[in-house]
N, C-alpha and C positions, 0 to 999 in steps of 0.2 A: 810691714807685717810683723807682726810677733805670735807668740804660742802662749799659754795659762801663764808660763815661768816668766814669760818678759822679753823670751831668746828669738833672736830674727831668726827666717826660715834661710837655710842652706843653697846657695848656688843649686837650678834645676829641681827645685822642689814644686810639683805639682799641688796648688792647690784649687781645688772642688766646691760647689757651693755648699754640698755638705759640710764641708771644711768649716766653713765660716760662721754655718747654723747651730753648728755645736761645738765652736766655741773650740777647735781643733785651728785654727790660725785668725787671729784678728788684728784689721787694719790699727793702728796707729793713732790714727786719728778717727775715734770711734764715731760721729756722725757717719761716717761711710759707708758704715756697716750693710744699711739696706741694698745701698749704692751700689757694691757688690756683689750681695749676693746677685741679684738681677743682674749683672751685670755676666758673671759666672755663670749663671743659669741660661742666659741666652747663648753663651758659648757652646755651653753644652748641647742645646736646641736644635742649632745650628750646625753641628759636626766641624767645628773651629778645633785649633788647636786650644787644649785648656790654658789655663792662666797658669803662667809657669814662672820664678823665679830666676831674672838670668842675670847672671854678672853683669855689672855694669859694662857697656861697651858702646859704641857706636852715640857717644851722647854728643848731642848741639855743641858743636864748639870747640871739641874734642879733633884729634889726630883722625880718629877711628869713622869720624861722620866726612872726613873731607874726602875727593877722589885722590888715591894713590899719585904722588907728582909725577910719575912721567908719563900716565893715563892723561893728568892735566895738561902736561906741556902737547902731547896730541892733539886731545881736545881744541888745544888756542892755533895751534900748527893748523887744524882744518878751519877754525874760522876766519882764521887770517886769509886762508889758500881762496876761501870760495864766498868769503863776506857774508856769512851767515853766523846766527848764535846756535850753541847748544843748548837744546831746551833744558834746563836741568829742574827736577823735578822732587823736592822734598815732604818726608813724612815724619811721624813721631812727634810731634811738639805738641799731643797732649800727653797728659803725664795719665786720664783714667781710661783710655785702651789701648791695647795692644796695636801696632801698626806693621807690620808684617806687609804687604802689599803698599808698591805705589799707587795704585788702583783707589784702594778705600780703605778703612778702620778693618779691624775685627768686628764690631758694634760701633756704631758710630751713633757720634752724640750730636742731637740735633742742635747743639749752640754753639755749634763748632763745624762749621763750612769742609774743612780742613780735613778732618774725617772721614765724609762724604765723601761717593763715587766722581775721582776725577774725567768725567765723560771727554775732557777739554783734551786731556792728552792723549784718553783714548779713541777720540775721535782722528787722530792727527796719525794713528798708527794703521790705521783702517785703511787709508787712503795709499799707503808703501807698497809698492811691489814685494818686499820680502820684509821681515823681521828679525834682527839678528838679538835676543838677550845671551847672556853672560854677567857674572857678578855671583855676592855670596848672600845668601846661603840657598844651596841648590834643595835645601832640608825644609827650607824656612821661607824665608823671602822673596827669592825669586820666584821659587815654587807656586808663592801666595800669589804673587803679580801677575806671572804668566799664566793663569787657572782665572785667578778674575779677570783678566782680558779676553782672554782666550773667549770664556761666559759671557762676556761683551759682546764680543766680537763674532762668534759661533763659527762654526769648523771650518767656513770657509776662510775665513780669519786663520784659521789655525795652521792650514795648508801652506800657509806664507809666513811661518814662524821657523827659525832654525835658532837651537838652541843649541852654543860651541861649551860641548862637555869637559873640554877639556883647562875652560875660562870658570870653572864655579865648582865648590865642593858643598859638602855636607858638613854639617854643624859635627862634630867630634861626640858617636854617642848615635845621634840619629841618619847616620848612614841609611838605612832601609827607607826614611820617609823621601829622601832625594830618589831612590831605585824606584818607589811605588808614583812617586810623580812623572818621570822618565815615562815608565812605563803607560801609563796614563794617557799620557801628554801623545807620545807616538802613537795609540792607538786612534787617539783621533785626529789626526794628519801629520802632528810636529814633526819638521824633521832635525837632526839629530847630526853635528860635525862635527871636526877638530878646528881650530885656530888655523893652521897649517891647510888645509884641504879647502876650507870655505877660501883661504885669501889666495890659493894658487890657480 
């Protein structure tokens, strides 16, 4: 993205499809233009998070996309113990929407499977006696996951959801969108532990 001057937009810069319609941030690679905007406009439609500039992080390949090691040495500790895989489940590898949710896209692009609602995995959660998530961002991502599941799944799905608060934080800045999810989430069944309390 750039601005009139040429200048990329700032780490957590909101931008809007007005944004793009007048020529207040535009992509790069100008064919995209329409691309966008519709793309921005369905977010908005939708009551999605807007299209937000965020620091590189969590990229394919990267430190930041792999599970922390000694989450992974667990990980292989249990399938070694009980001969089983962990299903492990990735997202983001398109680069025009947002992937927030393992679940599905923000807008999902129909040439892209990948996008689309993973019914596969949430079919496979349906079927647990209980649900435990954990992970980051309690503001962001998991938020998105457990909400499109949960809409999968519907409340009685939800009643067998424990989410350990004390395993996920808030993005630095959007504290309140983790609280208003929390809140949310509990009132339609989740329930709500520490680390400590769910494993004693």
């Amino acid at each position: 993205w750039k601005d009139s001057s040429g200048k990329e937009p700032a780490p957590f810069t909101i931008i809007r499809s007005a944004d793009i319609e007048n020529g207040v941030w535009t992509p790069k690679i100008p064919s995209l233009t329409q691309k966008f905007i519709d793309y921005t406009k369905e977010l908005e439609a939708g009551g999605k998070y807007p299209l937000c500039i965020w620091p590189p992080h969590c990229l394919i390949g990267t430190w930041g996309h792999n599970i922390f090691d000694s989450l992974t040495r667990e990980l292989h500790n249990w399938e070694s113990s009980r001969m089983r895989n962990v299903n492990l489940v990735t997202k983001g590898s398109n680069p025009y929407t947002e992937h927030y949710s393992a679940f599905k896209a923000e807008v999902a692009d129909p040439q892209d499977v990948t996008t689309s609602a993973n019914t596969r995995f949430a079919d496979m959660l349906m079927d647990a006696d209980y649900v435990v998530f954990a992970g980051e961002a309690g503001s962001h991502c998991l938020a998105s996951t457990m909400r499109d599941i949960a809409d999968y799944g519907g409340d009685d799905f939800v009643k067998k959801v424990v989410l350990l608060e004390d395993a996920t934080s808030p993005v630095p800045g959007f504290e309140q969108n983790q609280t208003d999810f929390i809140t949310e989430m509990k009132a339609r069944g989740m329930q709500v532990s520490t680390t400590a309390d769910f494993l004693s």
